[in-house]
VOGU-3710 file (C-alpha; in Angstrom, 3 decimals, decimal comma):
1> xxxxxxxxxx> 178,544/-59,330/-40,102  178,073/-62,047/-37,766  179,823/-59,953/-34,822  177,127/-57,187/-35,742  174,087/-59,511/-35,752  175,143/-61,557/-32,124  175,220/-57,885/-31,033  171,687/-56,997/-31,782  170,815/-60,155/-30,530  172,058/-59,039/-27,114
11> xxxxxxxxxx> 170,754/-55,774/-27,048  167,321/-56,899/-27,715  167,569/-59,572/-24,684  168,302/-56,684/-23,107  165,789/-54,909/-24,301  163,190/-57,862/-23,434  161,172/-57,796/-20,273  162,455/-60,719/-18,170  160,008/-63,067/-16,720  160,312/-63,651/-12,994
21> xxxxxxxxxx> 158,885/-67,030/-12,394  157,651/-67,498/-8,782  159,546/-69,722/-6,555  158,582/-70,643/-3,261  160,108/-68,443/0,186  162,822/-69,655/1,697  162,243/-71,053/5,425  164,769/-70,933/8,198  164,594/-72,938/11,344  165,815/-73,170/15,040
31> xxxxxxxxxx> 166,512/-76,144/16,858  165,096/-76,593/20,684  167,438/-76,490/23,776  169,491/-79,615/23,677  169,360/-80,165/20,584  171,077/-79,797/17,219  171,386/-77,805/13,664  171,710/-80,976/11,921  170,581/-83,243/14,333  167,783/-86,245/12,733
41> xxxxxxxxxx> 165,051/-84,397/13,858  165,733/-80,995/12,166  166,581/-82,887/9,138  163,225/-84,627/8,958  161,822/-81,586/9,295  163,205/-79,602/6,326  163,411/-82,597/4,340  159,350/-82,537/4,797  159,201/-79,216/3,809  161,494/-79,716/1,037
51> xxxxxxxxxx> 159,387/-82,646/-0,257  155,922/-80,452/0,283  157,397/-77,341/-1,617  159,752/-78,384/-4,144  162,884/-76,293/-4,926  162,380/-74,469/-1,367  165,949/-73,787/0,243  165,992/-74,557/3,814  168,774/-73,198/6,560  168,818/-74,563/9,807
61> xxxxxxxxxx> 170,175/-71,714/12,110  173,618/-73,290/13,917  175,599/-71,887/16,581  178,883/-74,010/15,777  179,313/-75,833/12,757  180,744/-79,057/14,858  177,188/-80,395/15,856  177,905/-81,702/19,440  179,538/-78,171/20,430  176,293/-76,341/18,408
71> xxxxxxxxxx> 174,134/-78,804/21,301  176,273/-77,509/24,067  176,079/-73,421/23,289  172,000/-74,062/22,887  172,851/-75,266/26,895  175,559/-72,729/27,748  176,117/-69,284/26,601  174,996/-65,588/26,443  171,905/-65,236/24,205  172,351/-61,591/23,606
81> xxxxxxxxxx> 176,543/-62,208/21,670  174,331/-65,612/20,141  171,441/-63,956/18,709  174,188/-61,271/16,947  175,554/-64,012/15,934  173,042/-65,884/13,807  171,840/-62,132/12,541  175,133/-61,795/11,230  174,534/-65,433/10,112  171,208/-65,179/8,261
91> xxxxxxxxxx> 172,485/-61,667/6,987  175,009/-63,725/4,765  173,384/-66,041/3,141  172,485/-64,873/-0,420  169,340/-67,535/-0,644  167,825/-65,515/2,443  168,742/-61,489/1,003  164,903/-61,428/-0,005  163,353/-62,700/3,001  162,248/-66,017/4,869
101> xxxxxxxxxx> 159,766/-67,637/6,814  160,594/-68,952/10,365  160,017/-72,417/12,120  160,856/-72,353/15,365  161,199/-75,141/18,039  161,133/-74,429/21,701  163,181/-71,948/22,733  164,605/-71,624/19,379  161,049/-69,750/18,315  161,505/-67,297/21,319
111> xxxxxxxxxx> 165,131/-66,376/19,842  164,063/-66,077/16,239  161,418/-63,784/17,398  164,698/-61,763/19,088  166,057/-62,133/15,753  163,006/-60,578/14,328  162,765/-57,761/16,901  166,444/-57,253/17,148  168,235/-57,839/13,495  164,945/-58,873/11,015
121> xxxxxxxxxx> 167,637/-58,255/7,813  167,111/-60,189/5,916  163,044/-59,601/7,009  161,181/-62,772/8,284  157,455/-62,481/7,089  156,061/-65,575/9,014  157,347/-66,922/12,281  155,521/-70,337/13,240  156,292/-71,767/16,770  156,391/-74,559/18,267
131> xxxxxxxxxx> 155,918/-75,042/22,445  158,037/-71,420/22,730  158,358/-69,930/26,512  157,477/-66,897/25,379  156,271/-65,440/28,358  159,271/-67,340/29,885  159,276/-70,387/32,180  158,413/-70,187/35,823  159,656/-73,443/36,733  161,765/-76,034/36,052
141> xxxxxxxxxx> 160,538/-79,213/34,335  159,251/-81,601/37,740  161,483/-84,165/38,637  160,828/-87,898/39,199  160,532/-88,061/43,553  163,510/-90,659/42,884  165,759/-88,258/41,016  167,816/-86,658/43,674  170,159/-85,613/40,965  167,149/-83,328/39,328
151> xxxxxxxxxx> 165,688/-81,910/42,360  169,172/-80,674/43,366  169,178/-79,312/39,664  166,537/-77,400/39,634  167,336/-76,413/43,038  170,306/-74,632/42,362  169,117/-73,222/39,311  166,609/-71,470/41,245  168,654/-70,017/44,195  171,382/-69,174/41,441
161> xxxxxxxxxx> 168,966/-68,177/38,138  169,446/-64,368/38,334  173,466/-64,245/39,358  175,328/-62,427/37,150  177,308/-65,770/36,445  174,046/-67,484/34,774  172,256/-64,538/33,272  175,403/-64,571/31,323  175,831/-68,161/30,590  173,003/-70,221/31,033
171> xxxxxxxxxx> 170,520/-69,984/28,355  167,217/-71,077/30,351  168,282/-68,533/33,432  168,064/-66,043/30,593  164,353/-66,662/29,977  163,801/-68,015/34,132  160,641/-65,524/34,519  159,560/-66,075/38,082  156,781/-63,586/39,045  157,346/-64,270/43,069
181> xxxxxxxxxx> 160,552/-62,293/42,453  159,285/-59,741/39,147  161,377/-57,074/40,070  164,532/-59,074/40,333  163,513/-60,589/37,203  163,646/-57,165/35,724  166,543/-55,785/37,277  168,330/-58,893/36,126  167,175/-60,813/33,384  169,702/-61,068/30,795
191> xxxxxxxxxx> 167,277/-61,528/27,848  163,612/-62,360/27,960  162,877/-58,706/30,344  164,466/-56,816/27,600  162,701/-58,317/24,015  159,720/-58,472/26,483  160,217/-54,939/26,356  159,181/-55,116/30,365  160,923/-52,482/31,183  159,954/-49,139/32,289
201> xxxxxxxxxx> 162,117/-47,546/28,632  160,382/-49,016/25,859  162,524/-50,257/22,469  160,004/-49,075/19,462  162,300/-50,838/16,968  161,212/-54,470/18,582  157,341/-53,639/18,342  157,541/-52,023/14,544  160,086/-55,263/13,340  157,500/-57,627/15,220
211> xxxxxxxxxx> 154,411/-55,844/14,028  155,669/-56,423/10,296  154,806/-60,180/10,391  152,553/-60,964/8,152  151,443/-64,027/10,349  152,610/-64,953/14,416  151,124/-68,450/14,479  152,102/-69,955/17,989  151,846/-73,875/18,825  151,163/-75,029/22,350
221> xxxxxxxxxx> 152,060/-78,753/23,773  148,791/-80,373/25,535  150,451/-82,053/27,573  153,489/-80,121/27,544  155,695/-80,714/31,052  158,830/-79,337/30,041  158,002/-75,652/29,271  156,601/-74,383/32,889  153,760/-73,189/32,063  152,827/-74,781/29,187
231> xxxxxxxxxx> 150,325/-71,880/28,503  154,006/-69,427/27,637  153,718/-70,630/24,069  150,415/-68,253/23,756  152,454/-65,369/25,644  149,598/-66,474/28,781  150,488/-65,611/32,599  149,789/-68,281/35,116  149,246/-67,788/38,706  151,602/-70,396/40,328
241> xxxxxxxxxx> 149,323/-70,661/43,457  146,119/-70,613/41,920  146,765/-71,952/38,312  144,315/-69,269/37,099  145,288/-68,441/33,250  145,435/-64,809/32,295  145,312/-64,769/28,350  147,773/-62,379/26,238  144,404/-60,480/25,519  144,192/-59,265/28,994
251> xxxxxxxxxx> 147,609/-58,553/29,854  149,352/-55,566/29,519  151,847/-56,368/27,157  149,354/-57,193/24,631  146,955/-53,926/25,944  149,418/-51,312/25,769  151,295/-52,870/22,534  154,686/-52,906/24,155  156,257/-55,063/21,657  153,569/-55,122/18,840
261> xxxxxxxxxx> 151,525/-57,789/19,762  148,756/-55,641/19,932  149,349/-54,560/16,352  148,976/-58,126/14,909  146,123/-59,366/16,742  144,134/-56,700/15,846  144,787/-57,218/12,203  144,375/-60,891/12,605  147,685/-61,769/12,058  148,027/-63,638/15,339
271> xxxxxxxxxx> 147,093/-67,283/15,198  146,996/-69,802/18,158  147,085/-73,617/17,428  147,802/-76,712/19,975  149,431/-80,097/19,133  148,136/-82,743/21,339  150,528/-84,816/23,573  154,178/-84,208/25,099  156,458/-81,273/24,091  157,973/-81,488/20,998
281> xxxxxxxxxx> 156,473/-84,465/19,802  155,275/-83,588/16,515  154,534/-86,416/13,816  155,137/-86,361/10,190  151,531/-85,771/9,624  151,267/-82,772/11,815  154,284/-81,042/10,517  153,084/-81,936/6,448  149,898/-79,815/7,577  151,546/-77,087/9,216
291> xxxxxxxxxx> 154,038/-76,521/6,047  151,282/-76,932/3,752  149,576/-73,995/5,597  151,878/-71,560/6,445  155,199/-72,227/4,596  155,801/-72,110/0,525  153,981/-69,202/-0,152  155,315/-68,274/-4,189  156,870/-64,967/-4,275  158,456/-62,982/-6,757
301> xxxxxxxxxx> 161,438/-61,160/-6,296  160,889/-57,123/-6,067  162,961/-54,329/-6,289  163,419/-51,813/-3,443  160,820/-49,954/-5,123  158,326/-53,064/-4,851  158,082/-53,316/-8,487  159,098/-57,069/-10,198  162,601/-57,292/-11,419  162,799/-56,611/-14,848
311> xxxxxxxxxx> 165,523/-55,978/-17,587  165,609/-51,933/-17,164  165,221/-51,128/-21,465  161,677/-51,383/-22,502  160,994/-51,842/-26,493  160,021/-48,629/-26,654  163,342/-47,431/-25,341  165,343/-49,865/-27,722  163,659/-48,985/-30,929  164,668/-44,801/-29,864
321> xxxxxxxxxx> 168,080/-46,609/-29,241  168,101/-48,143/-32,892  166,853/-45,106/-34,675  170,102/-42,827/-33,239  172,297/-45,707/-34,144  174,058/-43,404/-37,554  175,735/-46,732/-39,092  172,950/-47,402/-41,507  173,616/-51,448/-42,142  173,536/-51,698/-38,123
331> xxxxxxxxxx> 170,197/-50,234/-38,431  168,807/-52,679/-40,750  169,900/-55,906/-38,967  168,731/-54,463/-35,463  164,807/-54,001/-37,501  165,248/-57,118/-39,351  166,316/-59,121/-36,202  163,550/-57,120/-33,660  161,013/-57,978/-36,903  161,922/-62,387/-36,300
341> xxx> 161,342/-61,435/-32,853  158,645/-59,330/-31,704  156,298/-60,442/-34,576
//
């Protein structure tokens, strides 16, 4: 008897709709060049989310678990075997198999927009950045007139920025967009020409993954001196002789929709804020605000059908179950259990 009434007890759990309480999206973020997964900053930062949006998981997208080797490959490496390699990342966590919204910091939001246009499984829905060269950089951050060390730097990274040896190996020379030599650049470029879509064959994945955002919201640095032009983080072109700034609007990219910018600003989906002062300096405040805005938004879980996630027997479907049951005395505990219950 009692091995007859704990079974109608679990058929009619089964039978009951189950509840899918909201819970807030999961966020996943990407450290600046430099830097590191786990590094204070990037802490502090989901930690603040974290606090904002309680229960929220948080992944911060590394390259190598050991943190001072995950600094040195956001220095040195190809972007294109990287960026597989965090798809393949994201991909496995089981927190993220529903989707995610994206924080990125310097050029970390320019590669998690490659993730979105390359990889976007699991699908990002909101991709906030932070001082991103977007449009590339066109120069090297200016060195003190006393820093021989850094003019020689940049030097050589300028002479040597579209060798084969660098577009496979240095991470800035794979986003080094310098339009007195554009057609090297696109001949070249081992990253930024190609999920610019700049070249002549268009990828129509990268513009329908990109135009599925529900929001692009990019930050730009006032006073920003290490991302050359500062005006990249709002996809802008800047004459280097003239300093005249040609908006996203205007440019081609954005008129002709090569990678589905076009798409989102026309919808409204395309958001431009600045953060006054230096690059990357963000305070507590100014971070609170932004994840308060964009970040937490409660979803429910949905089935590939977009429908919530519910036990599949309705009550309708148990009580036609019940009825065919034959053994009589089964019957009767089923109705007198589903009676306690559903009344």
């Amino acid at each position: 008897m009692t091995r007859l009434i704990s079974m109608a007890i679990y058929l009619l759990c089964l039978a009951m709709p189950m509840l899918a309480s909201p819970s807030p999206r999961p966020v996943v973020i990407w450290h600046g060049l430099g830097d590191s997964y786990d590094s204070d900053g990037m802490q502090r930062v989901a930690a603040l989310i974290q606090e904002i949006h309680p229960g929220i998981f948080v992944h911060s997208v590394y390259l190598n678990r050991e943190s001072s080797q995950d600094s040195k490959e956001s220095l040195l490496g190809k972007l294109d075997d990287q960026l597989a390699l965090v798809c393949d990342q994201l991909a496995s966590i089981p927190e993220l198999e529903h989707g995610f919204d994206g924080l990125g910091f310097s050029q970390g939001g320019l590669f998690l927009r490659g993730y979105v246009e390359r990889c976007n499984a699991p699908k990002a829905y909101k991709l906030v950045t932070f001082g991103s060269p977007h449009n590339g950089v066109a120069d090297f951050p200016p060195c003190n007139a006393r820093d021989f060390v850094c003019r020689r730097r940049n030097a050589f990274l300028k002479t040597k920025a579209y060798s084969q040896y660098a577009q496979e190996s240095i991470t800035v020379a794979q986003y080094y967009r310098d339009p007195d030599q554009y057609d090297t650049y696109l001949e070249r470029s081992g990253f930024l020409a190609d999920i610019n879509n700049e070249r002549r064959v268009k990828n129509a994945t990268y513009a329908e993954n990109l135009s599925s955002l529900e929001n692009l919201v990019l930050y730009l640095f006032t006073e920003d001196e290490t991302v050359v032009p500062k005006e990249t983080a709002w996809f802008a072109e800047v004459n280097k002789k003239t300093g005249v700034v040609t908006p996203l609007e205007e440019r081609k990219i954005y008129i002709e929709d090569w990678f589905g910018l076009k798409a989102l600003g026309e919808s409204g989906r395309v958001h431009f804020g600045s953060i006054e002062g230096q690059h990357m300096r963000i305070t507590n405040e100014t971070m609170i605000e932004i994840a308060t805005k964009y970040l937490g938004t409660e979803v429910t879980l949905e089935t590939e059908k977009g429908e919530p996630i519910q036990q599949q027997k309705t009550l309708e479907e148990f009580v036609e179950y019940v009825n065919n049951i034959r053994n009589e005395r089964l019957q009767q505990i089923f109705a007198a259990v589903a009676g306690q219950v559903y009344v």
